[in-house]
NUNUSE-467712 format. One record per residue: residue in three letters; y, z, x of N, C-alpha, C in turn. Coordinates in nm, 4 decimals. Layout:
<site aa="ALA" n_c2="Y" n_c3="Z" n_c1="X" ca_c2="Y" ca_c3="Z" ca_c1="X" c_c2="Y" c_c3="Z" c_c1="X"/>
...
// end
This chain:
<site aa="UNK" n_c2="-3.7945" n_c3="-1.5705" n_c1="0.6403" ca_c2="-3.6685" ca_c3="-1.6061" ca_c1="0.7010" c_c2="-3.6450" c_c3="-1.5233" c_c1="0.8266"/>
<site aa="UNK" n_c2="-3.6123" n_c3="-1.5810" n_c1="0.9176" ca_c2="-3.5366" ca_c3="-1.5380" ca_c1="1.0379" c_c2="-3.4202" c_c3="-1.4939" c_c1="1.0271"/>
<site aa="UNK" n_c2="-3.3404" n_c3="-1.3405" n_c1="1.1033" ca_c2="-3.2125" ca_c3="-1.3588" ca_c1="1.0500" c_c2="-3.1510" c_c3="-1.3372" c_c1="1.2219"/>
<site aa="UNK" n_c2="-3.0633" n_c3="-1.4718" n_c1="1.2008" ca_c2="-2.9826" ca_c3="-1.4371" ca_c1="1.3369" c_c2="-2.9098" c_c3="-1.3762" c_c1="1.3459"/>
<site aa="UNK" n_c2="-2.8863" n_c3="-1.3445" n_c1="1.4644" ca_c2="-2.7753" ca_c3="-1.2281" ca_c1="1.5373" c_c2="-2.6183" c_c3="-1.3347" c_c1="1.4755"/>
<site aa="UNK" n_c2="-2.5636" n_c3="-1.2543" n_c1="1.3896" ca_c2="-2.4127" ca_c3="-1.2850" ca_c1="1.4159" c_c2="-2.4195" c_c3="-1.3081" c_c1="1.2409"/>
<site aa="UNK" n_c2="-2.5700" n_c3="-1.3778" n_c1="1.1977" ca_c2="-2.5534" ca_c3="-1.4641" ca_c1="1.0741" c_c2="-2.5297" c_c3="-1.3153" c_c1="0.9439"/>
<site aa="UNK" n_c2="-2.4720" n_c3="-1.4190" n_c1="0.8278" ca_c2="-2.4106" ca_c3="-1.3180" ca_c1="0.7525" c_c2="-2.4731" c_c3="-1.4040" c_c1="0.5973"/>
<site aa="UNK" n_c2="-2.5796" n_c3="-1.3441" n_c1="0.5626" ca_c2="-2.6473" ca_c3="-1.3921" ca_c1="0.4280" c_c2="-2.5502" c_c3="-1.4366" c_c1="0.3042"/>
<site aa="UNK" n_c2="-2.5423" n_c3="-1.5622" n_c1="0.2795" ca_c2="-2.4897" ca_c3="-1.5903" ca_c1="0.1442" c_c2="-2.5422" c_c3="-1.5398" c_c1="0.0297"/>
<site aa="UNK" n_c2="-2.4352" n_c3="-1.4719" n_c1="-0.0872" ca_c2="-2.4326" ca_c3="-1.4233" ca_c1="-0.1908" c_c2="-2.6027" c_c3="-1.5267" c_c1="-0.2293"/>
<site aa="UNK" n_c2="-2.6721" n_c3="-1.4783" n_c1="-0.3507" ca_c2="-2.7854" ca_c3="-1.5607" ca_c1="-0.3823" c_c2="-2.7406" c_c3="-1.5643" c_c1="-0.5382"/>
<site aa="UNK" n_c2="-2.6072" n_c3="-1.5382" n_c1="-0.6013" ca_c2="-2.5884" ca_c3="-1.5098" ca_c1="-0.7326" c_c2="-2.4881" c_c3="-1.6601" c_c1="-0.7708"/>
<site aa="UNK" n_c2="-2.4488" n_c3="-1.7119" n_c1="-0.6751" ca_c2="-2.3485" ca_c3="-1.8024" ca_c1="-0.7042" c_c2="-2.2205" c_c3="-1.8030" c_c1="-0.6326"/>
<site aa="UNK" n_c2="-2.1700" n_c3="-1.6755" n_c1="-0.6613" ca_c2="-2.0368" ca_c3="-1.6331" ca_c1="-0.5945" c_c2="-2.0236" c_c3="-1.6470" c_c1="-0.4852"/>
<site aa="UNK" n_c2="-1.8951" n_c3="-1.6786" n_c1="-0.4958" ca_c2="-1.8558" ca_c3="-1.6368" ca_c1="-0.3161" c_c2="-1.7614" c_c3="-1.5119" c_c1="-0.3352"/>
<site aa="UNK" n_c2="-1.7633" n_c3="-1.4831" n_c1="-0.1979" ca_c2="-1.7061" ca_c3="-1.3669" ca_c1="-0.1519" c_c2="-1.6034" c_c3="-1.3736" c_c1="-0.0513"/>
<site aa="UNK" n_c2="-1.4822" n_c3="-1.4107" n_c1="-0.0924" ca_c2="-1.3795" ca_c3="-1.4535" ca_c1="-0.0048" c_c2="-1.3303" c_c3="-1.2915" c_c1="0.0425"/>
<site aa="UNK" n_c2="-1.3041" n_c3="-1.3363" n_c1="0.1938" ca_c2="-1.2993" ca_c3="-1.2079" ca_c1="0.2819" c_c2="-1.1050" c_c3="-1.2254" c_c1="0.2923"/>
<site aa="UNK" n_c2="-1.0483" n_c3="-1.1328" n_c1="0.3318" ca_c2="-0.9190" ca_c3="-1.1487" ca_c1="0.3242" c_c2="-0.9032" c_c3="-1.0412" c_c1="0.4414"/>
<site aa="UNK" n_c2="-0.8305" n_c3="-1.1445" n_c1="0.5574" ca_c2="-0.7945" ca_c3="-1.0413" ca_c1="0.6915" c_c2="-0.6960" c_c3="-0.9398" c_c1="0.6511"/>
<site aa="UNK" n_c2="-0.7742" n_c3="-0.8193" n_c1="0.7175" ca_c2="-0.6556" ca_c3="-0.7089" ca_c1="0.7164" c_c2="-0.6033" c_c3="-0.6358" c_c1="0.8233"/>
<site aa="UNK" n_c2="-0.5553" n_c3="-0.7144" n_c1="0.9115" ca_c2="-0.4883" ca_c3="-0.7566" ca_c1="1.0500" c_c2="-0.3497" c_c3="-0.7791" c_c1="1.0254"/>
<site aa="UNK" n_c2="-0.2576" n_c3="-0.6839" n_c1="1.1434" ca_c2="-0.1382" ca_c3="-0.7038" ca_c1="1.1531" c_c2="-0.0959" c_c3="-0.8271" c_c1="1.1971"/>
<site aa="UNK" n_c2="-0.0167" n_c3="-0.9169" n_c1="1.1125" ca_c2="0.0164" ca_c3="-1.0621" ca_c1="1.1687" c_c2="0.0771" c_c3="-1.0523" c_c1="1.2865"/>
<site aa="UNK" n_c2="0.1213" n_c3="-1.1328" n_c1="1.3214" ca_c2="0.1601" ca_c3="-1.1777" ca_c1="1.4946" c_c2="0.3077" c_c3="-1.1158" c_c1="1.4912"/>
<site aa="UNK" n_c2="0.3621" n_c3="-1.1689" n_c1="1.3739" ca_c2="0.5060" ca_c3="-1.1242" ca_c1="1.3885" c_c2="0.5556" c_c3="-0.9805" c_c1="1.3349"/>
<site aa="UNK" n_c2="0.4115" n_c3="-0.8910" n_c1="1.3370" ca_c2="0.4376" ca_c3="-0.7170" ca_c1="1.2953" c_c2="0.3951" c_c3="-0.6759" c_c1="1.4452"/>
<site aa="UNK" n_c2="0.3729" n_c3="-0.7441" n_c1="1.5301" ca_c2="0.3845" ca_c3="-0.6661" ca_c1="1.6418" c_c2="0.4515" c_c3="-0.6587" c_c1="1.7122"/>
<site aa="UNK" n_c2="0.4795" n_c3="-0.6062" n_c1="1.8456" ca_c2="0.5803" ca_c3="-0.5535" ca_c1="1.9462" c_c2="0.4797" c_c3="-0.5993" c_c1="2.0306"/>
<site aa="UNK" n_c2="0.4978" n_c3="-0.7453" n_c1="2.1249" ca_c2="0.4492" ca_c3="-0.7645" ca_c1="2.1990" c_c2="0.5093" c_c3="-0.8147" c_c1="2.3662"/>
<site aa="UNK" n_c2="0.6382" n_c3="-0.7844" n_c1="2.3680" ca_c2="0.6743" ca_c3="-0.8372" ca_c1="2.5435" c_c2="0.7025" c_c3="-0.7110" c_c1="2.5450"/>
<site aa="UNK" n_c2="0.6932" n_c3="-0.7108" n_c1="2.6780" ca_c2="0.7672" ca_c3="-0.5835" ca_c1="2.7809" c_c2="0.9053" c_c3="-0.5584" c_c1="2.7852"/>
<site aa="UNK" n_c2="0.9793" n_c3="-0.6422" n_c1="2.7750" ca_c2="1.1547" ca_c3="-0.6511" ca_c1="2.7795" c_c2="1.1558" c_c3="-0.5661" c_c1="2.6300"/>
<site aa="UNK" n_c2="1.0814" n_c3="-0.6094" n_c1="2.5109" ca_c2="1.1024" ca_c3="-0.5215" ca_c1="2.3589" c_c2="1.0773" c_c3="-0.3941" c_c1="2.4105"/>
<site aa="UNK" n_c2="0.9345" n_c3="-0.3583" n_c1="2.4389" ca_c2="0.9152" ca_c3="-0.2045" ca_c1="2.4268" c_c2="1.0347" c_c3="-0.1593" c_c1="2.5401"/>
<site aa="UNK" n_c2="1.0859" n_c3="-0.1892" n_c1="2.6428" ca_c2="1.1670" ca_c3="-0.1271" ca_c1="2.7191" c_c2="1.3124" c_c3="-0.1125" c_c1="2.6273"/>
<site aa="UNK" n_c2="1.3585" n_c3="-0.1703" n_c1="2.5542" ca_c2="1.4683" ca_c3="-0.1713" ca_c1="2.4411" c_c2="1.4610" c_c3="-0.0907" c_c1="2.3748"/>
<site aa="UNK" n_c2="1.2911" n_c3="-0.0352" n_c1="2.3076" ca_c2="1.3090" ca_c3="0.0505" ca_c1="2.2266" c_c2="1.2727" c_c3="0.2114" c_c1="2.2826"/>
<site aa="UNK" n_c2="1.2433" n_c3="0.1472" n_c1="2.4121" ca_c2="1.2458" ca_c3="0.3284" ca_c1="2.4883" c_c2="1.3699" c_c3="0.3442" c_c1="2.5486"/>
<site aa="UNK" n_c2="1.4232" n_c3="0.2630" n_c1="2.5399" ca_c2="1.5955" ca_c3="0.3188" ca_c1="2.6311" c_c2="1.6682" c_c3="0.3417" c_c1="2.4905"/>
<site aa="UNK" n_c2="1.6885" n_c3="0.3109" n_c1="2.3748" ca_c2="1.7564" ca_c3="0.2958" ca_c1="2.2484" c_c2="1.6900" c_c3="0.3484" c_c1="2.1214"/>
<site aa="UNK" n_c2="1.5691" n_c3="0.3897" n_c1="2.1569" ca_c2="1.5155" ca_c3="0.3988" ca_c1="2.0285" c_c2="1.5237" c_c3="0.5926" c_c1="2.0110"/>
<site aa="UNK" n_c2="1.5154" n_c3="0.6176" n_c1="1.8593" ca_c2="1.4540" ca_c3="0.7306" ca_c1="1.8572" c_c2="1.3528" c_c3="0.8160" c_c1="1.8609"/>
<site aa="UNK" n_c2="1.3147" n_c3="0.9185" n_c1="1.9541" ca_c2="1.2269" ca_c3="1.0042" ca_c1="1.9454" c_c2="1.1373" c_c3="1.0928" c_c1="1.8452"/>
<site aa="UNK" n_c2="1.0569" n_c3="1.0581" n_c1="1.7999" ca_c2="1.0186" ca_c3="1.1848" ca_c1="1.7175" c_c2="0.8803" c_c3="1.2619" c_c1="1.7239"/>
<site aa="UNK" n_c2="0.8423" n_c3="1.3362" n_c1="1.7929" ca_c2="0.7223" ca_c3="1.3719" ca_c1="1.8541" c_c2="0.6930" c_c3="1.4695" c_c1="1.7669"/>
<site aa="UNK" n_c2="0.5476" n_c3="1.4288" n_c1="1.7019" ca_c2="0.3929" ca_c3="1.5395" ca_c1="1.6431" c_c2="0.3430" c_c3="1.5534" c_c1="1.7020"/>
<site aa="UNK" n_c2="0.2183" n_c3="1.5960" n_c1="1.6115" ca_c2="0.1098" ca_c3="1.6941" ca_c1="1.6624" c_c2="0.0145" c_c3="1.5854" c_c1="1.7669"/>
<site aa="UNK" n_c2="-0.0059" n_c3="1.4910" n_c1="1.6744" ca_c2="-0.0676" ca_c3="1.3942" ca_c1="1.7491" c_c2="-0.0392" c_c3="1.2710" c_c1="1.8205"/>
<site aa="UNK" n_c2="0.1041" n_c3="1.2509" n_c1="1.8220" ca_c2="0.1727" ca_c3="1.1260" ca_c1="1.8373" c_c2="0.3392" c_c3="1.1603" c_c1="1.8795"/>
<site aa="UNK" n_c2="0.3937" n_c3="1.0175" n_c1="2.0054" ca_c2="0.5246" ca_c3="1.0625" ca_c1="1.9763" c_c2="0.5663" c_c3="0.9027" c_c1="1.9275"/>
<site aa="UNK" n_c2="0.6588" n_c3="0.9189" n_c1="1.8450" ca_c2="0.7275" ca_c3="0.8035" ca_c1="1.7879" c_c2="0.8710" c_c3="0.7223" c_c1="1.8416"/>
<site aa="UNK" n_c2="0.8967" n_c3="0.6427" n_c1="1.8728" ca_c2="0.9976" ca_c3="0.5698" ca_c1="1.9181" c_c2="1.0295" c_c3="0.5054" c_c1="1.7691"/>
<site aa="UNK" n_c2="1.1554" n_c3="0.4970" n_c1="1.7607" ca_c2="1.1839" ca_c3="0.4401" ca_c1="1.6236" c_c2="1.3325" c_c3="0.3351" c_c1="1.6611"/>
<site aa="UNK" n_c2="1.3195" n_c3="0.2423" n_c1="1.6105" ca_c2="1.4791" ca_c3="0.0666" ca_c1="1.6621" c_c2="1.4781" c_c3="0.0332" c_c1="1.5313"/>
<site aa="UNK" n_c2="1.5830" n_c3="0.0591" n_c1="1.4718" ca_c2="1.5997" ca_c3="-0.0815" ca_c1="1.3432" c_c2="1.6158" c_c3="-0.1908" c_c1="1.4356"/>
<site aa="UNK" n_c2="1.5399" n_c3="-0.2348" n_c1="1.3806" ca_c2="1.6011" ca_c3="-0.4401" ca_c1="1.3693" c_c2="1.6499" c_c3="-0.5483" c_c1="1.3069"/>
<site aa="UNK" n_c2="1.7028" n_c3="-0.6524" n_c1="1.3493" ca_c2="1.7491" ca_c3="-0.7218" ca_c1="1.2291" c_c2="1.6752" c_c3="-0.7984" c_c1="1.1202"/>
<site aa="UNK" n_c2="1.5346" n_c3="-0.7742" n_c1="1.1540" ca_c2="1.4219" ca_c3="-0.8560" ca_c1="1.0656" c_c2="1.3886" c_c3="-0.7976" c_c1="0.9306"/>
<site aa="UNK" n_c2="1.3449" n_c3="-0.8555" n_c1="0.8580" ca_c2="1.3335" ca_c3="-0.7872" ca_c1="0.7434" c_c2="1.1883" c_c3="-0.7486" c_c1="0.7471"/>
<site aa="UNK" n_c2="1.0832" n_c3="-0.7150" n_c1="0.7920" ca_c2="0.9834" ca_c3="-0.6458" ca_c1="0.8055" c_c2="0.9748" c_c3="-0.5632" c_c1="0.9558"/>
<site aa="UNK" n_c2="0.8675" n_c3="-0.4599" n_c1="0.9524" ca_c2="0.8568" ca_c3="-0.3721" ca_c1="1.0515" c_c2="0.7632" c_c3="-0.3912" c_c1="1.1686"/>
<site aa="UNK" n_c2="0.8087" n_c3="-0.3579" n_c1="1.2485" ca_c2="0.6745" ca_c3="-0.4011" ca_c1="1.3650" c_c2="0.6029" c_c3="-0.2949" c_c1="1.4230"/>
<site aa="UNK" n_c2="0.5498" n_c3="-0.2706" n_c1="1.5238" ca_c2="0.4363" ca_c3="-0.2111" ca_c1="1.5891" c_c2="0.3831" c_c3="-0.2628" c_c1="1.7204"/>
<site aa="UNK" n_c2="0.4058" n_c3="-0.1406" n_c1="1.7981" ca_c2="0.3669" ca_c3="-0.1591" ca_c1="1.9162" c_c2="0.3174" c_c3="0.0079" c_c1="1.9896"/>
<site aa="UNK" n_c2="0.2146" n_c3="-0.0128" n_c1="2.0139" ca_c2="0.0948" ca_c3="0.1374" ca_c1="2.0657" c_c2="0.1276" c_c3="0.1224" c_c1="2.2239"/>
<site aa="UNK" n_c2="0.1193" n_c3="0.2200" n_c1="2.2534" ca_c2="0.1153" ca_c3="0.2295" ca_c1="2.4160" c_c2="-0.0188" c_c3="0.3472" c_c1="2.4592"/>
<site aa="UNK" n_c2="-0.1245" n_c3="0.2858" n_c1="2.5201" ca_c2="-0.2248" ca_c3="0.3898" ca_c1="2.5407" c_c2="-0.2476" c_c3="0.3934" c_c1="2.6764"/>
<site aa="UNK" n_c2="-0.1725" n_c3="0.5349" n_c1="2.7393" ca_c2="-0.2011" ca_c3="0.5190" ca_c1="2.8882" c_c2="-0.3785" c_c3="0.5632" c_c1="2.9282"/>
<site aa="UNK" n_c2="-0.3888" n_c3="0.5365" n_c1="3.0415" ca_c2="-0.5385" ca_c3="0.5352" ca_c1="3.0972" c_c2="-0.5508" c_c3="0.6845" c_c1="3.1180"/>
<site aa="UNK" n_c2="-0.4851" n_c3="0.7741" n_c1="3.0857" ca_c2="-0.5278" ca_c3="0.9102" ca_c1="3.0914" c_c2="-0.5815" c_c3="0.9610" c_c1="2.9703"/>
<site aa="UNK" n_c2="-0.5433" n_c3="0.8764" n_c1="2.8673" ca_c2="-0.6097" ca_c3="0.8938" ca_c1="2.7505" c_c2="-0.7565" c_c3="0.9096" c_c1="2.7404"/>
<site aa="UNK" n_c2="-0.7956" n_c3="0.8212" n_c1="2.8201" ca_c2="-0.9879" ca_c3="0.7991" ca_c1="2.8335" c_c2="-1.0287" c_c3="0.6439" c_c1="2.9340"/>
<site aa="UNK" n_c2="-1.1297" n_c3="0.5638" n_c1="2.8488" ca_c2="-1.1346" ca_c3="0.4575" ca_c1="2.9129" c_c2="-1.1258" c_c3="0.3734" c_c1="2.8121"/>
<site aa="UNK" n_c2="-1.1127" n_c3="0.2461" n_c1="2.8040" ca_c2="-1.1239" ca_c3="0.1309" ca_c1="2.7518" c_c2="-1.1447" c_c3="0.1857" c_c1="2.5981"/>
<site aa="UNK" n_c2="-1.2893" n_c3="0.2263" n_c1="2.5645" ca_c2="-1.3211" ca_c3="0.2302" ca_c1="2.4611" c_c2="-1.2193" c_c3="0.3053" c_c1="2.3272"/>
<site aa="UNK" n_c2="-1.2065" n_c3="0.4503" n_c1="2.4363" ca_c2="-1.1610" ca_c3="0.5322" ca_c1="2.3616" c_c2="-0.9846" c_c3="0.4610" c_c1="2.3201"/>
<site aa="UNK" n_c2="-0.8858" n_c3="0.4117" n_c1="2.4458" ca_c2="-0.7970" ca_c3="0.3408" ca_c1="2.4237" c_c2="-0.7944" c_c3="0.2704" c_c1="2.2602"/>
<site aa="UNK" n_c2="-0.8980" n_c3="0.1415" n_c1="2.3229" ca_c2="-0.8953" ca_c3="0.0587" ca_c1="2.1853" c_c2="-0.9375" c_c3="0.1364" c_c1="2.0528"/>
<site aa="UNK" n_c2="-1.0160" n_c3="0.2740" n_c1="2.0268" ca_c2="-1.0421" ca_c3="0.3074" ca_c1="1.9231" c_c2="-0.8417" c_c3="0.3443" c_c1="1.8587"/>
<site aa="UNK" n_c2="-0.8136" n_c3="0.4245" n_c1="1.9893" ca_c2="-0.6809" ca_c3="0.4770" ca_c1="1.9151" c_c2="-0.5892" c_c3="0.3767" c_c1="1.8583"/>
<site aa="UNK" n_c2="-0.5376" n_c3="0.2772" n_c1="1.9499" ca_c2="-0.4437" ca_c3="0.1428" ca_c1="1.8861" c_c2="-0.5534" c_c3="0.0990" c_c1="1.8076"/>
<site aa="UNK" n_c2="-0.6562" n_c3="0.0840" n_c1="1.7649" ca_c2="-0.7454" ca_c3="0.0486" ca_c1="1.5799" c_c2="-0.6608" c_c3="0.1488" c_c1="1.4931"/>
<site aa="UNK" n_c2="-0.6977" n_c3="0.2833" n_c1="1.4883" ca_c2="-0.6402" ca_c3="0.4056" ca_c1="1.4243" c_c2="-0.4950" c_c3="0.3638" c_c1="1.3899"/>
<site aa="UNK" n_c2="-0.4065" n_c3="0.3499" n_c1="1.5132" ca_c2="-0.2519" ca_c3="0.3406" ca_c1="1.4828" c_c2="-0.2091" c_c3="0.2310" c_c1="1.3887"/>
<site aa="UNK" n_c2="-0.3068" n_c3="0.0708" n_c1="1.4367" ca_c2="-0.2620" ca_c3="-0.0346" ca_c1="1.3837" c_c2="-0.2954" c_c3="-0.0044" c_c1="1.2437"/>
<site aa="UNK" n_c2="-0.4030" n_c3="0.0635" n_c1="1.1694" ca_c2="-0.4605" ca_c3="0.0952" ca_c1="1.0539" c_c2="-0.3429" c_c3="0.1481" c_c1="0.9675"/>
<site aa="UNK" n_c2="-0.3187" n_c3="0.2626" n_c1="1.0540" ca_c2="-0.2562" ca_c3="0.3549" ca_c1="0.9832" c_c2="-0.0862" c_c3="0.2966" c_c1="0.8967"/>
<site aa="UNK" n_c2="-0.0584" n_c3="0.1937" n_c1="1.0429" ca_c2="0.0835" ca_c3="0.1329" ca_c1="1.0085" c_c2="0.0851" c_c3="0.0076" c_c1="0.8748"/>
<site aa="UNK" n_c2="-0.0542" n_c3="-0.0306" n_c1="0.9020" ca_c2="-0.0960" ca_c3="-0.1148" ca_c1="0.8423" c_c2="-0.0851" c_c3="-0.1007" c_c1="0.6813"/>
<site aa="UNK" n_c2="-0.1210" n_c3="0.0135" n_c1="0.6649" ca_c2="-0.1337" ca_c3="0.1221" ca_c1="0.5181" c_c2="-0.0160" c_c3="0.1122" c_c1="0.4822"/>
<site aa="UNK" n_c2="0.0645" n_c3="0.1739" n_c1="0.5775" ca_c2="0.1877" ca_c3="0.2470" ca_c1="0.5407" c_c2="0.3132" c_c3="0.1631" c_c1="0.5707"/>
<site aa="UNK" n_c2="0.3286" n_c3="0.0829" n_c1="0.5351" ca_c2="0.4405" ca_c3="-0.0153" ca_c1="0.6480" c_c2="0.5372" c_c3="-0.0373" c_c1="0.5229"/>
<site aa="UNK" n_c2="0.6686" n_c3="-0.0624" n_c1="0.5396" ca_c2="0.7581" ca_c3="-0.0905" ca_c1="0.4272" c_c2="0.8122" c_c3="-0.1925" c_c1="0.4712"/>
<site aa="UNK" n_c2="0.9315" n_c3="-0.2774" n_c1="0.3755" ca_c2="0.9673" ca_c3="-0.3865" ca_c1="0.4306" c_c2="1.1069" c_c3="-0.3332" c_c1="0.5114"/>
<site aa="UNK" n_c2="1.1667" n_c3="-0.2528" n_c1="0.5398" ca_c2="1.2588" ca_c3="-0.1802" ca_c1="0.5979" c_c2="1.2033" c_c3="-0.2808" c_c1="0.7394"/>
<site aa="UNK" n_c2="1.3414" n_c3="-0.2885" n_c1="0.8283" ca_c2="1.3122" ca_c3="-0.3568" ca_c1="0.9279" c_c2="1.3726" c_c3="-0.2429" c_c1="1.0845"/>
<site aa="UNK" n_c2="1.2459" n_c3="-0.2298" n_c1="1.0845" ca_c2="1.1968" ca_c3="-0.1208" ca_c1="1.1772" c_c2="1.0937" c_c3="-0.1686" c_c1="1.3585"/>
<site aa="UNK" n_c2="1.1508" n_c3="-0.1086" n_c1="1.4295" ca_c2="1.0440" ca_c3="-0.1407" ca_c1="1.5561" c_c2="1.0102" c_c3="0.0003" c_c1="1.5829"/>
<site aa="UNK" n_c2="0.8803" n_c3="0.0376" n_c1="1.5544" ca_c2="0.8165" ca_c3="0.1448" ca_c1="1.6200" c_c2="0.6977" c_c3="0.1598" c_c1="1.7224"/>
<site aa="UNK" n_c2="0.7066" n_c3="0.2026" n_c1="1.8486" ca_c2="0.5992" ca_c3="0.2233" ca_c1="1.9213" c_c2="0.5218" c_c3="0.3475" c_c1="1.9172"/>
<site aa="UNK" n_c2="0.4157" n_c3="0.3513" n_c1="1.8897" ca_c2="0.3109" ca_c3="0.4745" ca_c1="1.8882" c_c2="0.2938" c_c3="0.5032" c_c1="2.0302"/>
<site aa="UNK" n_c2="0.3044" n_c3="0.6077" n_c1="2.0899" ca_c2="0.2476" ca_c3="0.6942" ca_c1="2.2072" c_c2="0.1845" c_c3="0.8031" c_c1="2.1504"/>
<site aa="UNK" n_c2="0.0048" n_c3="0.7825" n_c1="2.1638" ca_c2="-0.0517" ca_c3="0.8439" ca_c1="2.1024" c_c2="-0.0938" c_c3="1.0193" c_c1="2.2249"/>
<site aa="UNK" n_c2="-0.0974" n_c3="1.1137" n_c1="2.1603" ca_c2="-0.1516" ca_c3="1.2352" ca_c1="2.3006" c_c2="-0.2667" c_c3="1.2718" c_c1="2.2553"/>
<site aa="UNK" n_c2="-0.3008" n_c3="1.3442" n_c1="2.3262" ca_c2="-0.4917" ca_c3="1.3693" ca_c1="2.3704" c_c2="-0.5501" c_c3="1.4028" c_c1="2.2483"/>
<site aa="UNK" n_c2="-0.4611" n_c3="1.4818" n_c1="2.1664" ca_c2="-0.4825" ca_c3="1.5422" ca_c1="2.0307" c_c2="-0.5622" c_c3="1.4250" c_c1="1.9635"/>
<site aa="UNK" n_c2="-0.4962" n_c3="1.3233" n_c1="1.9734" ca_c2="-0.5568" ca_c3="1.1953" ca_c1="1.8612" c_c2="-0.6332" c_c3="1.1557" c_c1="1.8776"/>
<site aa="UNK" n_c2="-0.7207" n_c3="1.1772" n_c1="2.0139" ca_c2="-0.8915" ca_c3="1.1382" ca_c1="1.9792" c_c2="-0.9493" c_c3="1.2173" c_c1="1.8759"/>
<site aa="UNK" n_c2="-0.9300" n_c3="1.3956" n_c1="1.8241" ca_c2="-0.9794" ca_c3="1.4752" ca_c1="1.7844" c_c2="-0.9867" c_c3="1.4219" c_c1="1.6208"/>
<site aa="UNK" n_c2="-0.9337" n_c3="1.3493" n_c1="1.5700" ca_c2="-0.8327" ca_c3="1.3233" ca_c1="1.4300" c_c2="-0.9026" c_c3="1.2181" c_c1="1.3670"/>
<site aa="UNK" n_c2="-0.9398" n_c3="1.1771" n_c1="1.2883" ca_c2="-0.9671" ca_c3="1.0829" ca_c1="1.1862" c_c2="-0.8901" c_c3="1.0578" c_c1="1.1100"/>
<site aa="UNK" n_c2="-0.8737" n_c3="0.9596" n_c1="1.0142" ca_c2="-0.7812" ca_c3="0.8847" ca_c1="0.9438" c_c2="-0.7268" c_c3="0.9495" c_c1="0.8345"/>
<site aa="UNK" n_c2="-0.7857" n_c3="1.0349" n_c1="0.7397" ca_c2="-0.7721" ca_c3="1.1156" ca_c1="0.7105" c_c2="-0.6752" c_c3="1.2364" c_c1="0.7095"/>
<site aa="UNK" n_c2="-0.6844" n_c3="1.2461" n_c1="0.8846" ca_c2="-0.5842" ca_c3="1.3872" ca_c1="0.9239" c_c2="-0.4402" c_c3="1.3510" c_c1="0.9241"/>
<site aa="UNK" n_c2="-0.4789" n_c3="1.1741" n_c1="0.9422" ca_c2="-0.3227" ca_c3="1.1277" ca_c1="1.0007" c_c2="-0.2721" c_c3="1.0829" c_c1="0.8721"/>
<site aa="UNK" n_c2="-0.3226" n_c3="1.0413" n_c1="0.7722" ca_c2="-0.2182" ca_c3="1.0473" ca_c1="0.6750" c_c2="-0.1616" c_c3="1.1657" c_c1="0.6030"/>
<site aa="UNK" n_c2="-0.2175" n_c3="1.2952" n_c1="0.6098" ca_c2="-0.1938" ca_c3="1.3897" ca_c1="0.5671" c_c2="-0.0154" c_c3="1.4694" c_c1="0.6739"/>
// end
């Protein structure tokens, strides 16, 4: 057998193996510009070691998420590793409390694994 690039071998036992996304839906994020500017003029502050937090109740009954990774952070790569990390982390930890929080992650949080940040 040949195995192609991309291809993903079926079980040989019978089973299937249903995969189940574990991706923030569309409506847990913070995605226009007019939101995140709402929740930086109104929201609360709360700055760690590795992160500062903006915090908005909202009127929704679940919580959202929105990362801000400026380009001083690194490049591209390193960016997208951190909003992976943040979305993960919120992902874990999310309640149905109806909450808008933006992550502004600082330099510290390249150093950190998943691990450090739930602790």
């Amino acid at each position: 057998q040949v195995a192609l690039k991309g291809h993903q071998p079926q079980p040989t036992c019978g089973a299937r193996v249903q995969l189940v996304p574990q991706t923030l839906k569309r409506n847990e994020r913070i995605r226009r510009r007019p939101e995140y500017l709402r929740i930086q003029k109104n929201g609360i502050r709360t700055h760690g070691r590795y992160l500062t937090l903006l915090i908005l109740p909202n009127d929704l009954s679940r919580s959202r998420l929105g990362v801000t990774a400026s380009r001083r952070l690194g490049g591209a790569v390193v960016r997208n590793r951190i909003k992976r990390l943040a979305r993960e982390f919120f992902r874990r930890t999310k309640s149905s409390v109806g909450l808008d929080v933006v992550v502004l992650p600082r330099r510290e949080f390249l150093n950190t694994d998943y691990a450090s940040l739930e602790s």
